[in-house]
C-alpha positions as CSV (number, residue, x, y, z in Angstrom):
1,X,0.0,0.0,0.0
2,X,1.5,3.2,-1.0
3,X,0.0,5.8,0.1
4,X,-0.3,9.8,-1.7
5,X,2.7,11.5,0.5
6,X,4.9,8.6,-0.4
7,X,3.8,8.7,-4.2
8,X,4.6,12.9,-3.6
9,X,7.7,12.7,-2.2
10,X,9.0,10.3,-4.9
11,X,7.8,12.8,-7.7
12,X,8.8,15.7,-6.3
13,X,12.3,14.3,-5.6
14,X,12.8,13.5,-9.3
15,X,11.7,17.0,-10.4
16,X,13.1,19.8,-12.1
17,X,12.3,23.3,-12.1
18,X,9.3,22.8,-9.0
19,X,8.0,25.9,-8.2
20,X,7.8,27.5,-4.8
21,X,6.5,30.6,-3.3
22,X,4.4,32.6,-0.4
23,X,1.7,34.2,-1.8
24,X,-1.7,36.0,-1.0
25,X,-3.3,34.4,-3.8
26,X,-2.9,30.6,-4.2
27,X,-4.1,28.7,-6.8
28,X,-4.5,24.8,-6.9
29,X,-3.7,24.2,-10.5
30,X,-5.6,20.9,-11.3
31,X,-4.9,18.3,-14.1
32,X,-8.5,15.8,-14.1
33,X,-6.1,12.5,-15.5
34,X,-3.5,11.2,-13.6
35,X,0.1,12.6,-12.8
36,X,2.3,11.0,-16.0
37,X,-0.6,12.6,-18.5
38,X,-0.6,15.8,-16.5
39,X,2.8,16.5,-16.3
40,X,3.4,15.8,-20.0
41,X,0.7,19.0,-21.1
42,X,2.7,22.1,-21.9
43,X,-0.4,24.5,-22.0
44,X,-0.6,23.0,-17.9
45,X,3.3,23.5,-17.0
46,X,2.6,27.2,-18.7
47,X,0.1,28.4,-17.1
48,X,1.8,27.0,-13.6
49,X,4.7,28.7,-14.4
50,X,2.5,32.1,-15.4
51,X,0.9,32.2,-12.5
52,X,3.7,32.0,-10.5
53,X,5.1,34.9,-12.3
54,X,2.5,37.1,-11.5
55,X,3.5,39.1,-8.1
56,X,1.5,38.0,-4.6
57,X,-0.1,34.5,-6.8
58,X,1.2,31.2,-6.5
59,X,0.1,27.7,-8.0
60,X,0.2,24.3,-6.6
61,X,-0.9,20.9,-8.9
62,X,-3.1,18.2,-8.4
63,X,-3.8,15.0,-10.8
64,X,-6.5,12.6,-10.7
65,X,-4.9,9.6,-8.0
66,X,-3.5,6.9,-10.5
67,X,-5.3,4.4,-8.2
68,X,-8.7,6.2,-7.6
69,X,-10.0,3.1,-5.7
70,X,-7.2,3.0,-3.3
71,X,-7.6,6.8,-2.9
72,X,-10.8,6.5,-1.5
73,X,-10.4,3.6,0.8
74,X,-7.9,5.3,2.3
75,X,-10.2,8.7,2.5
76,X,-7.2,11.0,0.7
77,X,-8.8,13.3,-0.1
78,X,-7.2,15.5,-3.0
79,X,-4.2,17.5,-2.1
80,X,-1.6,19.6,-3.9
81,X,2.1,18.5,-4.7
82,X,4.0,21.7,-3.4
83,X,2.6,21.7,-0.1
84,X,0.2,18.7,0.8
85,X,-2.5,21.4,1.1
86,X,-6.1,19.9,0.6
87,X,-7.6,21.7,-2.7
88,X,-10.5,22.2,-1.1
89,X,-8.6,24.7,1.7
90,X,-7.6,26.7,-1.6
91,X,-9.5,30.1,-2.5
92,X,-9.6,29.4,-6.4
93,X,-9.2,26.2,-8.1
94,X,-8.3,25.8,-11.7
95,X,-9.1,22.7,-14.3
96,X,-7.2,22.3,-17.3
97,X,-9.5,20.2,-19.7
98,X,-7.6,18.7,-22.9
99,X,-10.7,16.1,-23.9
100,X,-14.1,15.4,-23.5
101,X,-13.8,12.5,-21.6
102,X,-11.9,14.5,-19.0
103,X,-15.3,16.2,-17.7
104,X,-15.9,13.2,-15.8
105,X,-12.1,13.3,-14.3
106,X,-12.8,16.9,-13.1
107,X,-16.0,16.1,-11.4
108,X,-14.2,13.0,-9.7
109,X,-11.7,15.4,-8.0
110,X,-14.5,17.8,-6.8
111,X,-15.7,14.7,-5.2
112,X,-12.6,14.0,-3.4
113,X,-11.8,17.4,-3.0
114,X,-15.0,17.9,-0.9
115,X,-16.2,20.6,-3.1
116,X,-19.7,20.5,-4.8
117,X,-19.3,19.9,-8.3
118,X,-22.1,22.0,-9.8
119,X,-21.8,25.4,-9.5
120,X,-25.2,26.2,-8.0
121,X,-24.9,23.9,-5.7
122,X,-21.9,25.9,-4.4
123,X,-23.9,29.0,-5.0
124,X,-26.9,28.0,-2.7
125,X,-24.5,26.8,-0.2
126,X,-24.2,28.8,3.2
127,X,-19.9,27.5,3.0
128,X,-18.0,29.7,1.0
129,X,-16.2,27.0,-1.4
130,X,-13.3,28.2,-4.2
131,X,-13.7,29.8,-7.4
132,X,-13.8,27.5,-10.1
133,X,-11.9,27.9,-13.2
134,X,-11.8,25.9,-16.4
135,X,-9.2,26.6,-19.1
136,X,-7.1,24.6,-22.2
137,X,-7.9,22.8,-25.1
138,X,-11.3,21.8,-24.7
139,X,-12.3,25.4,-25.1
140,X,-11.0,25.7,-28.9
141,X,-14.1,23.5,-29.7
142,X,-17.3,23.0,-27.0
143,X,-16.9,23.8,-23.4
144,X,-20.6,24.2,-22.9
145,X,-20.8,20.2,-20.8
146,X,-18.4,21.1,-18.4
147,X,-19.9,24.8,-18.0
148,X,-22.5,23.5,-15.1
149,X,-19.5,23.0,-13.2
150,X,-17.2,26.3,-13.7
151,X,-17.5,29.5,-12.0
152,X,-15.8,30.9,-14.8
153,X,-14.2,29.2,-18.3
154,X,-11.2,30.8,-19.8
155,X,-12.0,30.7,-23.5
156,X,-8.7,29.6,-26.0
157,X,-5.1,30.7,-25.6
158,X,-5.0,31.6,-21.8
159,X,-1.4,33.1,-21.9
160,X,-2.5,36.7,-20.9
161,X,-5.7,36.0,-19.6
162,X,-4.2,34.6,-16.0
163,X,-3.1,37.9,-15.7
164,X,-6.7,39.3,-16.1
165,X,-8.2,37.0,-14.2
166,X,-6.5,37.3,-10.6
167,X,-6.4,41.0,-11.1
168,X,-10.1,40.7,-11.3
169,X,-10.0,38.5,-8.1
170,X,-8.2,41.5,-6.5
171,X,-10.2,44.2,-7.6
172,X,-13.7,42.7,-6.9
173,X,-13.7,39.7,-3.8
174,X,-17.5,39.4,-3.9
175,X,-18.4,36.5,-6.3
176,X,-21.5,38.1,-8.3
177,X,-19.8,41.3,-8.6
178,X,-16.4,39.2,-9.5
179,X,-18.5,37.0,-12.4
180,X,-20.5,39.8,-13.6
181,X,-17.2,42.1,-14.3
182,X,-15.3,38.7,-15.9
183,X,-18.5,37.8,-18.3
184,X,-18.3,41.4,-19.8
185,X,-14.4,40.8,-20.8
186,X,-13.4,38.8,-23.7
187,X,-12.0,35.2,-23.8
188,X,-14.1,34.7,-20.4
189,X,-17.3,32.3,-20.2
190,X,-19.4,32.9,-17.3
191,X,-21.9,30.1,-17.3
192,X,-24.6,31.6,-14.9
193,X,-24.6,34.7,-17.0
194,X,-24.0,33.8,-20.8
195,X,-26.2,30.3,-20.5
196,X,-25.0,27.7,-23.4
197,X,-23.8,30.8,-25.2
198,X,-20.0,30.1,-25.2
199,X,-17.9,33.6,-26.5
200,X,-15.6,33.2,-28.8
201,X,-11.9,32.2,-27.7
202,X,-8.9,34.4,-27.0
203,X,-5.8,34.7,-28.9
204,X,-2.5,35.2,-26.7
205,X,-0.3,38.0,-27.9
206,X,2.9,36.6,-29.7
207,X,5.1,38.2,-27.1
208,X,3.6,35.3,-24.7
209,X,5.3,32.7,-27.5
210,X,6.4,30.0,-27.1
211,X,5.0,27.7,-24.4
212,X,8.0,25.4,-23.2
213,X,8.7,23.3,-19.6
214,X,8.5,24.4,-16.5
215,X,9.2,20.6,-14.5
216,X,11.3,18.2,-16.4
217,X,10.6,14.3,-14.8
218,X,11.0,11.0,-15.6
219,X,7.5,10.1,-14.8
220,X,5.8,11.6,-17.6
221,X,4.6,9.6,-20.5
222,X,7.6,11.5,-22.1
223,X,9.9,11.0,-19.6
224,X,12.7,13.2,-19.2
225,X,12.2,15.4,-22.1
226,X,12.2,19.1,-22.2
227,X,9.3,20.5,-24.4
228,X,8.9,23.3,-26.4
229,X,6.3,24.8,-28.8
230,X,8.7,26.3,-32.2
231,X,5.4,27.4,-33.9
232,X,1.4,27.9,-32.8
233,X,-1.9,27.1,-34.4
234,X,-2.0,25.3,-38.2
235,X,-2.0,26.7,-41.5
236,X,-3.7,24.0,-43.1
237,X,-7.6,23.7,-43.4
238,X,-8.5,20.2,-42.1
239,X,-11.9,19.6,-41.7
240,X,-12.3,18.0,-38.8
241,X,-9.3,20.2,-37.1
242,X,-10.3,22.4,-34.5
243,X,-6.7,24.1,-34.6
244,X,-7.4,24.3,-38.3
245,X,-6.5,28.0,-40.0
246,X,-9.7,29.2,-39.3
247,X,-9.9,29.1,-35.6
248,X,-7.3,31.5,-35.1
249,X,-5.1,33.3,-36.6
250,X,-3.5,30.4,-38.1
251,X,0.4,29.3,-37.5
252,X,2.8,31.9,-35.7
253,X,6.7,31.0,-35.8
254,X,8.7,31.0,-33.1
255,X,12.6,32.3,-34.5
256,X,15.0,29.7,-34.3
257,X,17.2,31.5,-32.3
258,X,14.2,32.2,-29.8
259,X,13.1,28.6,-29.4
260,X,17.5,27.3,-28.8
261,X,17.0,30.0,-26.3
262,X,14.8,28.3,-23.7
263,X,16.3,25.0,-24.0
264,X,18.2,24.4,-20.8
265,X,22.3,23.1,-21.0
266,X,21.3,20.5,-19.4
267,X,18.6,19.2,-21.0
268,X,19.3,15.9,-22.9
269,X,16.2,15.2,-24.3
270,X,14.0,17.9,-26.3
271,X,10.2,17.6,-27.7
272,X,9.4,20.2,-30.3
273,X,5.7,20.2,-29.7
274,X,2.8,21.8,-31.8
275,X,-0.2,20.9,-33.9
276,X,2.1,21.7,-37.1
277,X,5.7,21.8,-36.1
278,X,7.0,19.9,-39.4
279,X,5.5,23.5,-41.4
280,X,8.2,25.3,-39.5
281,X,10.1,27.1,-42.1
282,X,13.2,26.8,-39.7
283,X,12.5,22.8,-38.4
284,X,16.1,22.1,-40.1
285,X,18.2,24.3,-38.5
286,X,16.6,24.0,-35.1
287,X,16.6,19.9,-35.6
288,X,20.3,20.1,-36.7
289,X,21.5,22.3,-34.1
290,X,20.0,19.9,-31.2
291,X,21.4,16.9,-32.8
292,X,24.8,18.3,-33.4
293,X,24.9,19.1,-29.7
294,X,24.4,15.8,-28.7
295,X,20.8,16.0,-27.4
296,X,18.3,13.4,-28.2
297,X,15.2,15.2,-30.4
298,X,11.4,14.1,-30.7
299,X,9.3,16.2,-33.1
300,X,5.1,16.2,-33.0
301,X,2.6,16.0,-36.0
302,X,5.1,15.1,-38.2
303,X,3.6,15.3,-41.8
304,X,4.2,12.6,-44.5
305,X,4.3,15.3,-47.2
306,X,7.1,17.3,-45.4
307,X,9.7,15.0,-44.3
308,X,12.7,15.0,-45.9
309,X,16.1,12.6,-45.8
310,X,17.7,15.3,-44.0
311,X,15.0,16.0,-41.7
312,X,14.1,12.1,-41.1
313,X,18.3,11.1,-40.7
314,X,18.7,13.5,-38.0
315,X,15.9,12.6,-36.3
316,X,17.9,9.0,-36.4
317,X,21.0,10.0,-35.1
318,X,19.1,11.6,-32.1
319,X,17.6,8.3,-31.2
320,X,14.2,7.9,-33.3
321,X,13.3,4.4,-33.7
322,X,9.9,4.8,-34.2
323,X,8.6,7.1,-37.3
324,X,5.2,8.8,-36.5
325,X,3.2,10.4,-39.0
326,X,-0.5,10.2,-40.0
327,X,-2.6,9.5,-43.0
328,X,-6.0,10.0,-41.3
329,X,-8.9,9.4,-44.3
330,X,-9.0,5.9,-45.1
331,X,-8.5,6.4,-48.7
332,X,-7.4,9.3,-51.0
333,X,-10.7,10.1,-52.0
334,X,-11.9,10.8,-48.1
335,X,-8.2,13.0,-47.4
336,X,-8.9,14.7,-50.5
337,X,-12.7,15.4,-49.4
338,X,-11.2,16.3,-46.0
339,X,-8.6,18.7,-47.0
340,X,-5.7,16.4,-45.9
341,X,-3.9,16.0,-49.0
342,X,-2.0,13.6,-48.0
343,X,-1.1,11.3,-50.4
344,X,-0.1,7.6,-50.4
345,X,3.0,8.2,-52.0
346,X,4.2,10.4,-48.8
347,X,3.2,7.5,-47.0
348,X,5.5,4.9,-48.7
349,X,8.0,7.6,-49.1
350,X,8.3,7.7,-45.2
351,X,8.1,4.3,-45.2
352,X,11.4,4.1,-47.1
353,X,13.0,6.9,-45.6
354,X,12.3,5.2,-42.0
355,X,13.9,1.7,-43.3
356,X,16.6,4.1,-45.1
357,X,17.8,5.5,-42.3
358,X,17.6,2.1,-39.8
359,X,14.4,3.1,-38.0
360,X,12.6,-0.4,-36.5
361,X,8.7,1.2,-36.8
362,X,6.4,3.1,-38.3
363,X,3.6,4.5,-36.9
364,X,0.3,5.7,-38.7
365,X,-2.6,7.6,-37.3
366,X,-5.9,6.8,-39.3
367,X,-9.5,8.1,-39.3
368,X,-12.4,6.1,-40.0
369,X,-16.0,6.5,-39.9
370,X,-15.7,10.1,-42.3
371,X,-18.6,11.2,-43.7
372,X,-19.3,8.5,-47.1
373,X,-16.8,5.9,-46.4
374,X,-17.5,3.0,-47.7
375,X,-15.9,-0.6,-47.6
376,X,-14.1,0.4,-50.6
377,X,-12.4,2.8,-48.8
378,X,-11.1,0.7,-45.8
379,X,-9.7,-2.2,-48.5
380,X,-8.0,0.7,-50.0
381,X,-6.6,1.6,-46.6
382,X,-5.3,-2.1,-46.2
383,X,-3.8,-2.4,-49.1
384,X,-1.5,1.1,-48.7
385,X,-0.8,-0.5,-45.3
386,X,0.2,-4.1,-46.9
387,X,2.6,-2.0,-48.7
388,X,4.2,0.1,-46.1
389,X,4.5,-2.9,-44.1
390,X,7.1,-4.9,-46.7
391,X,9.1,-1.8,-46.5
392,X,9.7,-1.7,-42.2
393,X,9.7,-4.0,-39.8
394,X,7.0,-2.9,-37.7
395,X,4.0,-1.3,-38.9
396,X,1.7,0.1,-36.2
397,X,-1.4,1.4,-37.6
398,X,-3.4,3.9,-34.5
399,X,-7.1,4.1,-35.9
400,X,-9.5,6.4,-34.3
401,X,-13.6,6.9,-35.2
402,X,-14.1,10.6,-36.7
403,X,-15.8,12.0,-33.8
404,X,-17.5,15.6,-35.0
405,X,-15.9,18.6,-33.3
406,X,-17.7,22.5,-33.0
407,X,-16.2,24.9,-34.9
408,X,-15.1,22.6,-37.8
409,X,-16.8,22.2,-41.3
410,X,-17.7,18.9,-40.1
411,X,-19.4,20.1,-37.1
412,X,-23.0,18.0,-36.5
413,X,-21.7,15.0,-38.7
414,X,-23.5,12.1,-37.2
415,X,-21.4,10.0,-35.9
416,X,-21.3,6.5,-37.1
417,X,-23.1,3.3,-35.2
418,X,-20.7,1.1,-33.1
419,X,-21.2,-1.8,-34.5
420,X,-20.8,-0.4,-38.0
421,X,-17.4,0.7,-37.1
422,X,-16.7,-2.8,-34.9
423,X,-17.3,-4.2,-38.5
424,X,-15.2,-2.2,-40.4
425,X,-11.9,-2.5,-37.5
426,X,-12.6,-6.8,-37.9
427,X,-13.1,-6.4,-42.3
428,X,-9.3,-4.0,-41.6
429,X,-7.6,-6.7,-39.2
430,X,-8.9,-9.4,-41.7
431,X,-6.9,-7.9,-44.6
432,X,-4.0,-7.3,-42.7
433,X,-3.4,-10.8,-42.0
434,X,-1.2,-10.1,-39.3
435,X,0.9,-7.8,-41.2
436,X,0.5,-4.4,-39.1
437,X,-0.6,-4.1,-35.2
438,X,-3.9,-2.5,-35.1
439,X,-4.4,-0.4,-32.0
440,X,-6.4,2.9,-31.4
441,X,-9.4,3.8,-29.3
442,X,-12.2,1.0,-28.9
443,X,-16.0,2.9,-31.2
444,X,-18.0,2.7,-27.7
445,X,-15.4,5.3,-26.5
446,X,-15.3,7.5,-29.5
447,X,-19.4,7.3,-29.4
448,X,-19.4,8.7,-25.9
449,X,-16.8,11.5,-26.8
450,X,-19.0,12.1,-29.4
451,X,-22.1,13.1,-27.9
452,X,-20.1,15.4,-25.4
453,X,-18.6,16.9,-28.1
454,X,-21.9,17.6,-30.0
455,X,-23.7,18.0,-26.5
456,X,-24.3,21.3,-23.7
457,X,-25.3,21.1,-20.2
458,X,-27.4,17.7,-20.1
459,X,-24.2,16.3,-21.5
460,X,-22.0,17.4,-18.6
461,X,-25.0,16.4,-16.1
462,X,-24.8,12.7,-17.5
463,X,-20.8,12.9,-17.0
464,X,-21.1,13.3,-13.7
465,X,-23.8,10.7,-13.5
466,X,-21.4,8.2,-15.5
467,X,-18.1,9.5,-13.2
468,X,-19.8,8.9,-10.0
469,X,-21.1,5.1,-10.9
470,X,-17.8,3.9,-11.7
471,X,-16.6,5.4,-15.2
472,X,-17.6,1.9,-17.1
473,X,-19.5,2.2,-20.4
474,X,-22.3,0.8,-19.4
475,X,-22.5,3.7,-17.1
476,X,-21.8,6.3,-19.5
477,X,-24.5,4.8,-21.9
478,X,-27.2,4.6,-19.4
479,X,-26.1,8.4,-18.2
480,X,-26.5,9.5,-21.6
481,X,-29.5,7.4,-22.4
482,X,-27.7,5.2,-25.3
């Protein structure tokens, strides 16, 4: 039995970077997944290290337990790292949400934080209980299910919005007076006063570029590695994107010179993070300077139609074995009618460039369930996969349902029935004959991330219905009336 100081001390003993400070204002800085998910978000290390920037504010974390059970048998409560403090004791408590699914995480540590999830429960209550904030990715696309539970939701790129926001706290300690004086600025969601009305998201400054690491750890699902974003936002137009070009204001560059900057001497291992990162006009030069200084380099979204022997040979000397990229539609026709023009000849190309250059895997994100797809188009997605497997020695193929998103062109696309796509994942492992691992998430899961996606505050009501009777599926379908 180990219990949540032991599991703290050993964390906080392999950090690097761990904030401390006295403050007036402390904020517990919550992450609703576990500790190793947490601790791997840049947007969360960001906005820990922002707040701790600001003068008289400080920010302690808290994860989801990684044994929830075990939490609660041994009544843990939810406390921070920096101090032990119970979250619950703190005067404003902060959620970053980076999925759907997450909702139900948030609500969980409420539960074990002792504070009412809903926010009029709180309200009605005669106990003062924290502010509640919501921020991160989430709010790029619907926020509107977890709203029944936030105070306030900080709307998009919160960078410069912390700043606003405990000012506000300053300036106005009575709640109503507090929400009524956020819900008139932008990139703020007040629930009780804007409804299912969700304003439009903020855009941080490009002085606040880029995001990078705060706490470098070994327990992190990328363990040990330094992260930091070389560009923001896409300039590409995929459909189903919610960091497509027309969310924002589409990709801003970070200078070379500027992203080498943050990277610490000592850091051995560096992630260059960012939904487009391989469109980086500089990617080269930043690749080849980390390489040449002996530092082992991972690189996000890599891009089939932008790799290069250069690019993909470096990546190899820094310690790559496994080549990432994504084809996403099934077919060409469905990436063409996305916008991902990917084709299948960038495919094989990285294919060959991976065996070229002695990688052992490839790696290959897919979509199904698009709007039209036929079997057709998952025969032709086996057979582009039958081929890049004779050119590597592992082929990994990552499939995920299309689950609609708001404020995409595909926004309201139904989402396709389970056992249609339960079909279609047996008819793709049948024509692989054993040729590629098949892996990705399970349609039951992408079906209940669906209807929070599409869904408002009877959504969020049934994820806290689902979270509190054990998280199965069976839950979540009976919540949601499936």
């Amino acid at each position: 039995m180990t219990t949540f100081r032991e599991i703290r001390d050993s964390r906080l003993a392999d950090e690097t970077g761990t904030l401390h400070k006295q403050a007036d204002l402390a904020v517990a800085l919550c992450y609703p997944s576990p500790y190793h998910v947490g601790m791997s978000s840049l947007g969360f290390q960001t906005i820990y290290r922002g707040l701790h920037n600001l003068p008289g504010v400080t920010a302690e974390r808290a994860f989801l337990p990684d044994d929830l059970d075990e939490a609660r048998r041994l009544s843990e409560g939810l406390c921070t790292y920096e101090s032990g403090r119970p979250v619950g004791d703190f005067s404003v408590v902060a959620f970053s949400l980076a999925s759907e699914l997450e909702i139900a995480g948030m609500v969980t540590c409420m539960d074990l934080a002792g504070i009412p999830a809903l926010a009029s429960e709180r309200a009605a209550h005669s106990r003062s209980f924290p502010l509640v904030v919501l921020g991160g990715p989430l709010t790029f696309s619907n926020p509107v299910p977890a709203a029944p539970f936030a105070d306030v939701i900080v709307m998009g790129e919160a960078d410069a919005l912390v700043s606003v926001l405990t000012q506000s706290l300053r300036e106005q300690p009575e709640r109503d007076t507090l929400l009524a004086d956020l819900g008139r600025r932008p990139g703020f969601y007040v629930p009780s006063l804007h409804g299912e009305n969700a304003p439009a998201i903020a855009i941080a400054p490009d002085r606040y570029l880029p995001a990078f690491s705060q706490i470098v750890t070994p327990n992190t699902e990328l363990a040990g590695m330094f992260l930091v974003e070389p560009e923001r936002g896409c300039s590409r137009g995929c459909a189903y994107c919610v960091l497509r070009r027309s969310t924002g204001p589409g990709m801003r560059v970070v200078p070379p010179e500027r992203v080498l900057s943050l990277i610490p001497s000592g850091a051995r291992r560096v992630g260059l993070v960012g939904a487009a990162v391989t469109d980086h006009p500089a990617l080269l030069p930043i690749v080849r300077a980390l390489v040449e200084a002996g530092r082992a380099v991972g690189v996000s979204s890599l891009r089939a139609d932008r790799l290069s022997d250069e690019l993909v040979g470096l990546l190899a000397r820094a310690g790559t074995r496994t080549l990432t990229t994504a084809a996403d539609g099934a077919s060409q026709r469905l990436r063409n009618q996305v916008d991902r023009h990917t084709r299948a000849e960038d495919l094989l190309r990285a294919a060959r460039l991976c065996r070229a250059h002695g990688m052992t895997s490839l790696k290959v994100y897919v979509l199904i369930g698009l709007p039209g797809e036929t079997t057709a188009d998952i025969d032709e997605l086996a057979g582009l996969a039958l081929e890049l497997a004779a050119h590597v020695s592992n082929l990994s193929l990552t499939v995920s349902p299309f689950v609609s998103k708001r404020n995409t062109p595909l926004d309201r696309q139904p989402f396709e029935e389970i056992a249609s796509l339960d079909e279609k994942l047996a008819h793709l492992r049948r024509q692989l004959r054993g040729r590629a691992h098949l892996g990705g998430d399970a349609p039951k899961w992408a079906w209940v991330e669906y209807r929070l996606a599409q869904g408002g505050f009877s959504e969020g009501l049934a994820a806290a219905q689902a979270a509190r009777a054990g998280g199965s599926f069976a839950a979540w379908k009976q919540a949601l009336g499936g």
